[in-house]
Backbone as XML, in Angstrom:
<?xml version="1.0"?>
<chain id="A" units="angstrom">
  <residue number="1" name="UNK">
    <atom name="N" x="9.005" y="0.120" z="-27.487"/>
    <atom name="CA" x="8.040" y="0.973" z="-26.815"/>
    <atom name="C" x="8.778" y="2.119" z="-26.146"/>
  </residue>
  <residue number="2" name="UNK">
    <atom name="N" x="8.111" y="3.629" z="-26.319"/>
    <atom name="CA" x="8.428" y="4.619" z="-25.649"/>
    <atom name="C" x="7.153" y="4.972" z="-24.757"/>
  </residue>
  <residue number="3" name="UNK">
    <atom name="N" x="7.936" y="5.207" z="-23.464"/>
    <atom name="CA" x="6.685" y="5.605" z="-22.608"/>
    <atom name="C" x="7.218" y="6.739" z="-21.795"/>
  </residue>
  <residue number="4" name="UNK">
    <atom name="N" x="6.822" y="7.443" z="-21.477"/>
    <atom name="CA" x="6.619" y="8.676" z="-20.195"/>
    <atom name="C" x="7.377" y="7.866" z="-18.857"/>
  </residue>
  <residue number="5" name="UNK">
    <atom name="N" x="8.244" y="8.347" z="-18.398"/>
    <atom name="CA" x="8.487" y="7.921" z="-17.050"/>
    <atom name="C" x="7.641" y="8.108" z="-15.888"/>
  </residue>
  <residue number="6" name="UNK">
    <atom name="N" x="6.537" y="7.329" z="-15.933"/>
    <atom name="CA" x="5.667" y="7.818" z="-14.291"/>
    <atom name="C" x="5.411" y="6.518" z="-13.967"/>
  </residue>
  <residue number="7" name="UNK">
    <atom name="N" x="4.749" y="6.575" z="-12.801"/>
    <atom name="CA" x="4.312" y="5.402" z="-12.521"/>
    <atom name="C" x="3.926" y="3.943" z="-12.819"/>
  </residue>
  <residue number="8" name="UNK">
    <atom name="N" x="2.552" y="4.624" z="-13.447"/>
    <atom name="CA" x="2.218" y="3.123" z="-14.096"/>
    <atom name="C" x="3.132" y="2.339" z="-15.465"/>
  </residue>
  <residue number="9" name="UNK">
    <atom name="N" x="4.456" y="2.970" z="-15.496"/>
    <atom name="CA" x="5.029" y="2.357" z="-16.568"/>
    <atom name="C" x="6.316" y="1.702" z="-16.250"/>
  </residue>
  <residue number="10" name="UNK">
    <atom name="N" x="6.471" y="1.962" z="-14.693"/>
    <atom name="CA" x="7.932" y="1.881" z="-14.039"/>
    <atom name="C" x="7.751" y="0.349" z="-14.312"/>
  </residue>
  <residue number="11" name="UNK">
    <atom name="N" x="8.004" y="-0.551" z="-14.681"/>
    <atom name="CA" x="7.877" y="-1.841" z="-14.111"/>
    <atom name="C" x="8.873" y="-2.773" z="-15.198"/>
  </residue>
  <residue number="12" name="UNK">
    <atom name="N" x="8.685" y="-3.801" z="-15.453"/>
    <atom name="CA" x="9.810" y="-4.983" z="-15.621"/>
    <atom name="C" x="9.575" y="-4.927" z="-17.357"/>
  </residue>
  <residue number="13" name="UNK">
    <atom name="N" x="8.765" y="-4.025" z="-17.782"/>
    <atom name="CA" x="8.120" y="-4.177" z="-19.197"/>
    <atom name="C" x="9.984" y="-3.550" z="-20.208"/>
  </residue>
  <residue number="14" name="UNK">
    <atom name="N" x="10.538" y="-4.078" z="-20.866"/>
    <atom name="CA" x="11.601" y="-3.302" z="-22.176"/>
    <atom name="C" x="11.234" y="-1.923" z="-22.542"/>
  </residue>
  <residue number="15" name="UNK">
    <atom name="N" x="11.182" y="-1.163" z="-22.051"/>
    <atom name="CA" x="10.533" y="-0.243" z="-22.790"/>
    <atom name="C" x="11.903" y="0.796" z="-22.429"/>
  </residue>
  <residue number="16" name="UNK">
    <atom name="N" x="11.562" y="1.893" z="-23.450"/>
    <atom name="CA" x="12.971" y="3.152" z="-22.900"/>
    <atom name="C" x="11.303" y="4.577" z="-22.562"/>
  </residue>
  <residue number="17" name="UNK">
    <atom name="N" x="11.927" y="4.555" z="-21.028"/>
    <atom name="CA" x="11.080" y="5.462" z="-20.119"/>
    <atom name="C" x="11.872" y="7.033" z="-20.022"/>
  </residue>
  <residue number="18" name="UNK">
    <atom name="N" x="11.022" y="7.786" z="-20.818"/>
    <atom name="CA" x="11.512" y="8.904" z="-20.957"/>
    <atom name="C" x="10.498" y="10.203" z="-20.193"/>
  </residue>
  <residue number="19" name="UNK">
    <atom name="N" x="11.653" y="11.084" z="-19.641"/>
    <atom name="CA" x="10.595" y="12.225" z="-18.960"/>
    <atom name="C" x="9.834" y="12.923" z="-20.255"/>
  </residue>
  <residue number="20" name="UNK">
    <atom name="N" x="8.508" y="12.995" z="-19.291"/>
    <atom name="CA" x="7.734" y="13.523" z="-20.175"/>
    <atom name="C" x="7.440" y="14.931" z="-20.628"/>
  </residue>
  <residue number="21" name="UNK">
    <atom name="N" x="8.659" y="14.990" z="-21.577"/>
    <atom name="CA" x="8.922" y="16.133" z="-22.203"/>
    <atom name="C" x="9.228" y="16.012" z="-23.607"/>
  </residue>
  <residue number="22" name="UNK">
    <atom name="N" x="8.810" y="17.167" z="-24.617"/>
    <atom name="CA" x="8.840" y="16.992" z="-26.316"/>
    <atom name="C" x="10.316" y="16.551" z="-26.398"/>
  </residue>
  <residue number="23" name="UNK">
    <atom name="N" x="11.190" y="17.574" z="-25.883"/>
    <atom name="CA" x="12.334" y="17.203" z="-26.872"/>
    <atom name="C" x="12.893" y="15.649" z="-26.391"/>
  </residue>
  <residue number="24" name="UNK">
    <atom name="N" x="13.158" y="15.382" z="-25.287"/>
    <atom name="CA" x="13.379" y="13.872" z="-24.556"/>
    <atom name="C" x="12.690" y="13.041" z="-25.298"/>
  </residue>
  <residue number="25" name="UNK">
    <atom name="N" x="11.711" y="13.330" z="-25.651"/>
    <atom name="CA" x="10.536" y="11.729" z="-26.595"/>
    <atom name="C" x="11.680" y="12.086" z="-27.956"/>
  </residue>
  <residue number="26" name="UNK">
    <atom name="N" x="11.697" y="13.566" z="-28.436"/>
    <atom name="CA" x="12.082" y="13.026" z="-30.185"/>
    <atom name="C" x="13.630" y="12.852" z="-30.211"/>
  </residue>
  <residue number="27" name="UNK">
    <atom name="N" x="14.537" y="13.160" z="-28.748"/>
    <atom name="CA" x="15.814" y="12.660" z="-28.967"/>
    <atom name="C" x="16.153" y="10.988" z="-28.248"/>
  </residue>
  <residue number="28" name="UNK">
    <atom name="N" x="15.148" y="10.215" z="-27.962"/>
    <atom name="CA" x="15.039" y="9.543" z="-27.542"/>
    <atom name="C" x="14.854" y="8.055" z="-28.979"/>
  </residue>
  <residue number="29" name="UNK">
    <atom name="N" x="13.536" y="9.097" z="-29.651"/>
    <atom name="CA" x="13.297" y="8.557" z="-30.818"/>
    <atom name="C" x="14.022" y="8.302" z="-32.202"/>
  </residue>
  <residue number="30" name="UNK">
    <atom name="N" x="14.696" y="9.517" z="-32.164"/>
    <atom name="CA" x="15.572" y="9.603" z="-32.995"/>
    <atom name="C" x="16.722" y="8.813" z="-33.257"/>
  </residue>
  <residue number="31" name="UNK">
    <atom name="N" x="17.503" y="8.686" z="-31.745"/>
    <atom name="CA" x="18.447" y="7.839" z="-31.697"/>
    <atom name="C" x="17.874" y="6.224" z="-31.781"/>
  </residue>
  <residue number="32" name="UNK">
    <atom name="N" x="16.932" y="5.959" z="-31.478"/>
    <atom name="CA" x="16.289" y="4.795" z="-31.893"/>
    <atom name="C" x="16.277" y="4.457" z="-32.667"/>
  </residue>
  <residue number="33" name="UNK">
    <atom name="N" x="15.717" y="4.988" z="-33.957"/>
    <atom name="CA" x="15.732" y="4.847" z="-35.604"/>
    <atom name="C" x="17.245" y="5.268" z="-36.046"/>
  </residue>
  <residue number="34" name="UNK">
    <atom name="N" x="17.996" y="5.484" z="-35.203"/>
    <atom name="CA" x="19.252" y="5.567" z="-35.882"/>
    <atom name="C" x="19.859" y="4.339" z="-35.919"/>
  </residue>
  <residue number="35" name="UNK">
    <atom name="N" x="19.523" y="3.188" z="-35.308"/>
    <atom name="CA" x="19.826" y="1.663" z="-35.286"/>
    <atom name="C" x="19.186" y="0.778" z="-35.557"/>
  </residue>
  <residue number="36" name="UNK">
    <atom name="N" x="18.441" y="0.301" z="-36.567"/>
    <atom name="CA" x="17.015" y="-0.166" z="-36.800"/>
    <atom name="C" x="17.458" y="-1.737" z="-36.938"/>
  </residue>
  <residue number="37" name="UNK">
    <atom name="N" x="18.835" y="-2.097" z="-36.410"/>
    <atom name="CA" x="19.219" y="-3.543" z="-36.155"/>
    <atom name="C" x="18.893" y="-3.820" z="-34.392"/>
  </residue>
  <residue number="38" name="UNK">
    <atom name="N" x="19.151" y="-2.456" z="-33.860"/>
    <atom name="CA" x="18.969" y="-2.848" z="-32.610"/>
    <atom name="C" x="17.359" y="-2.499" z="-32.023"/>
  </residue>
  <residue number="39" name="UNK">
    <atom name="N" x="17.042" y="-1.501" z="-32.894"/>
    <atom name="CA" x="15.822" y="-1.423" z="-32.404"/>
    <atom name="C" x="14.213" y="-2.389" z="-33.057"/>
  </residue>
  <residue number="40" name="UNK">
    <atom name="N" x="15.546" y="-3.825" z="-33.665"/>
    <atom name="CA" x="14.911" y="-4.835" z="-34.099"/>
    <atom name="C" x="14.585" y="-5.831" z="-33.227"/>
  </residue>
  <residue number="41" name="UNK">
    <atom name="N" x="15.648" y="-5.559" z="-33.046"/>
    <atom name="CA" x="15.658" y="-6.879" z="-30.783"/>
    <atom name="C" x="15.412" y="-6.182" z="-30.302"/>
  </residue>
  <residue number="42" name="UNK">
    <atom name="N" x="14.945" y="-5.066" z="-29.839"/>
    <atom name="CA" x="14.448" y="-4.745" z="-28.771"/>
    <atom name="C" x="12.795" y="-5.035" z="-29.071"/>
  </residue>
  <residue number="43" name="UNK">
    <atom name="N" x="12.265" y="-4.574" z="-30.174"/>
    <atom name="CA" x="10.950" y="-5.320" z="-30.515"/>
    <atom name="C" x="10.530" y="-6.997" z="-30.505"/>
  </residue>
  <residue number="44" name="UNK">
    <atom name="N" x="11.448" y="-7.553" z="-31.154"/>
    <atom name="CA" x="11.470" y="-9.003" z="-30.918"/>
    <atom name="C" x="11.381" y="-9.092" z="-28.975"/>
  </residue>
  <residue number="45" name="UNK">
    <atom name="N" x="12.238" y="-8.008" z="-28.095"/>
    <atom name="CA" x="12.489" y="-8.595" z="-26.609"/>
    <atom name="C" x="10.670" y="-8.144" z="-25.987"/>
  </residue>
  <residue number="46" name="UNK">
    <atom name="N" x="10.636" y="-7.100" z="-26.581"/>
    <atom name="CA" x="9.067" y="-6.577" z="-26.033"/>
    <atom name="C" x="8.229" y="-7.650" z="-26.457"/>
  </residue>
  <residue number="47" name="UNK">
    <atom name="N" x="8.279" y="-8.128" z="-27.645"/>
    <atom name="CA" x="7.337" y="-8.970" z="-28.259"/>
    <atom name="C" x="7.204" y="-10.304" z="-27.058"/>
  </residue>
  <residue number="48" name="UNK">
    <atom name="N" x="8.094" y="-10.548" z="-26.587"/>
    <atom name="CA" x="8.758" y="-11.858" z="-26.124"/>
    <atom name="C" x="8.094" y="-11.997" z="-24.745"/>
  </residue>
  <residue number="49" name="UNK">
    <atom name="N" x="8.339" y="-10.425" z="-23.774"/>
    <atom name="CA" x="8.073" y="-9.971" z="-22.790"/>
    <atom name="C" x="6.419" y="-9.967" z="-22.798"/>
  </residue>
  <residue number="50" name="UNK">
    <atom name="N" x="5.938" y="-10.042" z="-23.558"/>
    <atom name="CA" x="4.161" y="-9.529" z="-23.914"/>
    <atom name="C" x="3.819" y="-10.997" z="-23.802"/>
  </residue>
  <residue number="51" name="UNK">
    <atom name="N" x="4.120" y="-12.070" z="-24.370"/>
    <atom name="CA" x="3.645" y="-13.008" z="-24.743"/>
    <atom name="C" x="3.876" y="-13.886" z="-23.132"/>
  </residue>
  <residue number="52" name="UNK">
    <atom name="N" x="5.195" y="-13.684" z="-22.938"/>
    <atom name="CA" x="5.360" y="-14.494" z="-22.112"/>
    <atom name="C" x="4.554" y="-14.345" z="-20.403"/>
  </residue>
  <residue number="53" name="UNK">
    <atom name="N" x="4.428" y="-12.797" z="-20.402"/>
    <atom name="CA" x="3.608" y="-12.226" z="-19.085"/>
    <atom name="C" x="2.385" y="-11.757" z="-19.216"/>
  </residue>
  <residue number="54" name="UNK">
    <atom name="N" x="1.949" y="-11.122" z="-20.308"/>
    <atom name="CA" x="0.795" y="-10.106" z="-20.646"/>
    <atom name="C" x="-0.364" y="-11.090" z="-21.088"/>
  </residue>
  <residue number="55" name="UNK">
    <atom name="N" x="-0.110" y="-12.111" z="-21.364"/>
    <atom name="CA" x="-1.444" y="-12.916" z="-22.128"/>
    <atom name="C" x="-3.291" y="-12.533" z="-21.515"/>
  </residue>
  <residue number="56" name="UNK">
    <atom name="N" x="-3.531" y="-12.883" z="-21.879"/>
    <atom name="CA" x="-5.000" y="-12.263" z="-21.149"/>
    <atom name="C" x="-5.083" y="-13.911" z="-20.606"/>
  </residue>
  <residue number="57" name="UNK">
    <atom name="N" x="-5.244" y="-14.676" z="-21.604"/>
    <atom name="CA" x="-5.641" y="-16.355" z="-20.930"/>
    <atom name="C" x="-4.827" y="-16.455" z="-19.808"/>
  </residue>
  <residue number="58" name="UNK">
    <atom name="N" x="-3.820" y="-16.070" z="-19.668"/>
    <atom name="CA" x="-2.631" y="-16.412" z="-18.647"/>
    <atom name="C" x="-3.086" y="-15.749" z="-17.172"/>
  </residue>
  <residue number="59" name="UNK">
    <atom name="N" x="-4.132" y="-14.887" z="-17.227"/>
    <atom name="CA" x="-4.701" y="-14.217" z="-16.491"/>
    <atom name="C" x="-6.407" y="-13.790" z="-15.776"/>
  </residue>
  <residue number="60" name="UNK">
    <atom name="N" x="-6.990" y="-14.800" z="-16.665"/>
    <atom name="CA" x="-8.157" y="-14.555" z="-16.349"/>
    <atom name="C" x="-9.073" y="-15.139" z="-14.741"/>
  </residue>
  <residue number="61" name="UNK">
    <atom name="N" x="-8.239" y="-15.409" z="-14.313"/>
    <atom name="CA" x="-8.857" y="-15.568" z="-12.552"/>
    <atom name="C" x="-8.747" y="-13.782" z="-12.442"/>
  </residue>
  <residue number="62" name="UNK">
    <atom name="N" x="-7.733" y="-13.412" z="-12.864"/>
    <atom name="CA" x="-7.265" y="-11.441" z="-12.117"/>
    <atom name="C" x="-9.190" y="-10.954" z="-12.747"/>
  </residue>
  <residue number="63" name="UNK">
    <atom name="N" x="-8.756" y="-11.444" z="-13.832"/>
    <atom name="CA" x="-9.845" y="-10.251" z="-15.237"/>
    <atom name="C" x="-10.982" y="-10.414" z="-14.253"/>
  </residue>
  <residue number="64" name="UNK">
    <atom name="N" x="-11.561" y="-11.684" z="-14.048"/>
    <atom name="CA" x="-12.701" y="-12.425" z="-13.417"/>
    <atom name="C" x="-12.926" y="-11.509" z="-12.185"/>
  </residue>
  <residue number="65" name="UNK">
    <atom name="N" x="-12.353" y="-11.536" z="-11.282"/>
    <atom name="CA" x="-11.961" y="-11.011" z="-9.804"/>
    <atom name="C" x="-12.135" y="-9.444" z="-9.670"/>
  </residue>
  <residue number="66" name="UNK">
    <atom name="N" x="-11.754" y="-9.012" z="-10.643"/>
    <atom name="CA" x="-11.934" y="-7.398" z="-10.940"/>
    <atom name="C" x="-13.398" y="-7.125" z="-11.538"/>
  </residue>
  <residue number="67" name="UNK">
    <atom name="N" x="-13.630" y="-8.025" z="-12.386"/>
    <atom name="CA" x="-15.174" y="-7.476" z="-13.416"/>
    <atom name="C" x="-15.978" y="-7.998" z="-12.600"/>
  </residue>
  <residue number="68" name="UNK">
    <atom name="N" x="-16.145" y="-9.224" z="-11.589"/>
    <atom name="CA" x="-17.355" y="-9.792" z="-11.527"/>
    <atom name="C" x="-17.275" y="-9.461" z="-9.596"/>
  </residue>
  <residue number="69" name="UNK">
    <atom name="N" x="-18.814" y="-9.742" z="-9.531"/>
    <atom name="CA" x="-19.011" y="-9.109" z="-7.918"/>
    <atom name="C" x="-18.444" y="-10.461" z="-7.073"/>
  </residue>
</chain>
């Protein structure tokens, strides 16, 4: 994952947080696909990171608490 460096992205998620500017995203990107062994684990680590924190079941008292009065 590439994201914009602001706020809502600062957090514990793998991701490479880039200012949000054109050339920073495509030299960011670029060098990414220049290693497609490493930018194999880093998908496997996001994947890992998603499952293990992000689940929705893992969370639904939050979901509940927010949608319902």
């Amino acid at each position: 994952v590439v994201c914009s460096d602001i706020t809502p992205y600062q957090n514990d998620i793998p991701a490479w947080r880039v200012p949000n500017r054109f050339r920073d995203w495509v030299k960011t990107i670029r060098e990414l696909i220049s290693d497609r062994d490493a930018l194999a684990q880093a998908g496997d680590a996001i994947r890992e990171h998603v499952l293990n924190h992000w689940m929705l079941e893992d969370h639904l008292d939050s979901w509940l608490k927010a949608w319902l009065p």
